[in-house]
C-alpha positions in Angstrom: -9.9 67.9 14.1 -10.4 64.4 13.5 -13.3 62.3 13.3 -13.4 58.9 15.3 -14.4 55.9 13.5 -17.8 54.8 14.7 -17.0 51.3 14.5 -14.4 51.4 17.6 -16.1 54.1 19.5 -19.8 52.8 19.5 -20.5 50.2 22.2 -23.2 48.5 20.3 -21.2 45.0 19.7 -20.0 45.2 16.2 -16.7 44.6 16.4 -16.9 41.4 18.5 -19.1 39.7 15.3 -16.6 40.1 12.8 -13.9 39.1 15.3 -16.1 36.0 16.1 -16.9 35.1 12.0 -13.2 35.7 11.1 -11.8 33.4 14.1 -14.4 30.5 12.9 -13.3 30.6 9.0 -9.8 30.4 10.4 -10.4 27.4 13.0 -12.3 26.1 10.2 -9.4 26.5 7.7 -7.0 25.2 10.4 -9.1 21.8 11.0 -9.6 20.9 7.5 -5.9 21.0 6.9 -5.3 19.1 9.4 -7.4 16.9 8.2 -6.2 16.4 5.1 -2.8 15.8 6.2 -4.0 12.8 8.3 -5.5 11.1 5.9 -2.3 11.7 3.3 0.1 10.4 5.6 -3.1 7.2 5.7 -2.9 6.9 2.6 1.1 7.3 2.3 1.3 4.4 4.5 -1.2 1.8 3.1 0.8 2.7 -0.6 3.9 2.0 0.8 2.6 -1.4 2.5 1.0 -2.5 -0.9 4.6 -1.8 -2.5 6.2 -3.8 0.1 3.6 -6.8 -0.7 4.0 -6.2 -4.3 8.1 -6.4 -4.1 7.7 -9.4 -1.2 5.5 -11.2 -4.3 8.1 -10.3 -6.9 11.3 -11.8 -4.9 9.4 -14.8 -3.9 7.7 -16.0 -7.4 11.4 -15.4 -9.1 13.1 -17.4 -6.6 10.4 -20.1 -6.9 11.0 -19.6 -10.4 14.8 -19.8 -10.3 14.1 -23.1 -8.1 11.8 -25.1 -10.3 14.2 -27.5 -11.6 15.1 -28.6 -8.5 12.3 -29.5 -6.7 11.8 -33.2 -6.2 8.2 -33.6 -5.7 5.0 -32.5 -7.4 3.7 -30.5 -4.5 4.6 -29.1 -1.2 5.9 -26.0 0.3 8.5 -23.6 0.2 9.1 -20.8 2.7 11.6 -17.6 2.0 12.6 -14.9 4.1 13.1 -11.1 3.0 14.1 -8.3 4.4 10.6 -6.8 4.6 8.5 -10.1 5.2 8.0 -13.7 5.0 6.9 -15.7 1.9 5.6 -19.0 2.1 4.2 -21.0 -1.6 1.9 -24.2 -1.6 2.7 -25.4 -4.9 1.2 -28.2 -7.2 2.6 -29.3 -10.3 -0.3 -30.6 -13.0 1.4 -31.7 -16.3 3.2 -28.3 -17.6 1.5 -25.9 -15.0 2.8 -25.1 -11.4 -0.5 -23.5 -9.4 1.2 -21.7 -6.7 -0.2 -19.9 -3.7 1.5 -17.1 -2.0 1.0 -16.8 1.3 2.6 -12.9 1.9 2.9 -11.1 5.4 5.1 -8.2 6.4 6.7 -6.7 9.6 4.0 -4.4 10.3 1.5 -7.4 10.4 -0.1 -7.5 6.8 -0.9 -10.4 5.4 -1.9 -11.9 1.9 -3.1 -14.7 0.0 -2.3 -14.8 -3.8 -3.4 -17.8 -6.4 -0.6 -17.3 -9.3 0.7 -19.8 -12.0 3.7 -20.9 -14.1 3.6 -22.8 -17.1 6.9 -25.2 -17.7 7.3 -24.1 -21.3 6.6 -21.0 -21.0 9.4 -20.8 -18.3 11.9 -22.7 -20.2 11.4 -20.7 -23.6 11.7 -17.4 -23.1 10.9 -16.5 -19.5 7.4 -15.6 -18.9 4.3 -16.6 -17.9 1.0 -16.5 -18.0 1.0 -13.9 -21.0 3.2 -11.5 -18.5 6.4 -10.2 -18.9 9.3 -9.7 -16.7 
């Protein structure tokens, strides 16, 4: 005849234990997943904001760039429009250098302030600026 096992026959209460330990670990397990997940998809969107600003900042200095040789007057402003935001540059010309600053925002409300500039030569010779290239 067979024996029964004395862990399901005695009433003592050690089954209810492990079965207490084992759901915590997996609640446990569970929430820190979750967790992480939330902060990926955080994180996810604040690097695809920064690439928007980044690409907003591109388009804008080499239209600014592309427009230099028109503009009339030493300073003023210049506003574009993108499909992902608004750029708006304060320049002022000083001899050879163009101090620009970028005013950036996007859709989803972010918004910022760059100082950049373009030296004249530089520009005209063989397309970069500031020691950076394209």
């Amino acid at each position: 005849m067979r024996k029964n096992s004395p862990f399901i026959t005695e009433e003592k209460g050690f089954i209810l234990p492990l079965v207490l330990l084992i759901a915590a670990l997996l609640f446990l397990f569970v929430s820190t997943n979750v967790s992480i997940y939330h902060n990926e998809l955080s994180i996810t969107k604040n690097e695809l904001s920064q690439l928007k600003i980044d690409s907003l900042f591109q388009m804008g200095r080499s239209k600014f760039k592309n427009e230099i040789s028109s503009l009339k007057q030493d300073s003023g402003t210049v506003q574009y429009t993108f499909p992902d935001g608004y750029v708006k540059i304060d320049y002022t010309r000083n001899q050879e250098v163009y101090e620009l600053i970028f005013s950036i925002s996007t859709h989803d409300d972010k918004i910022l302030v760059i100082a950049h500039h373009i030296t004249m030569e530089t520009e005209m010779n063989n397309g970069t600026d500031s020691g950076q290239t394209n």
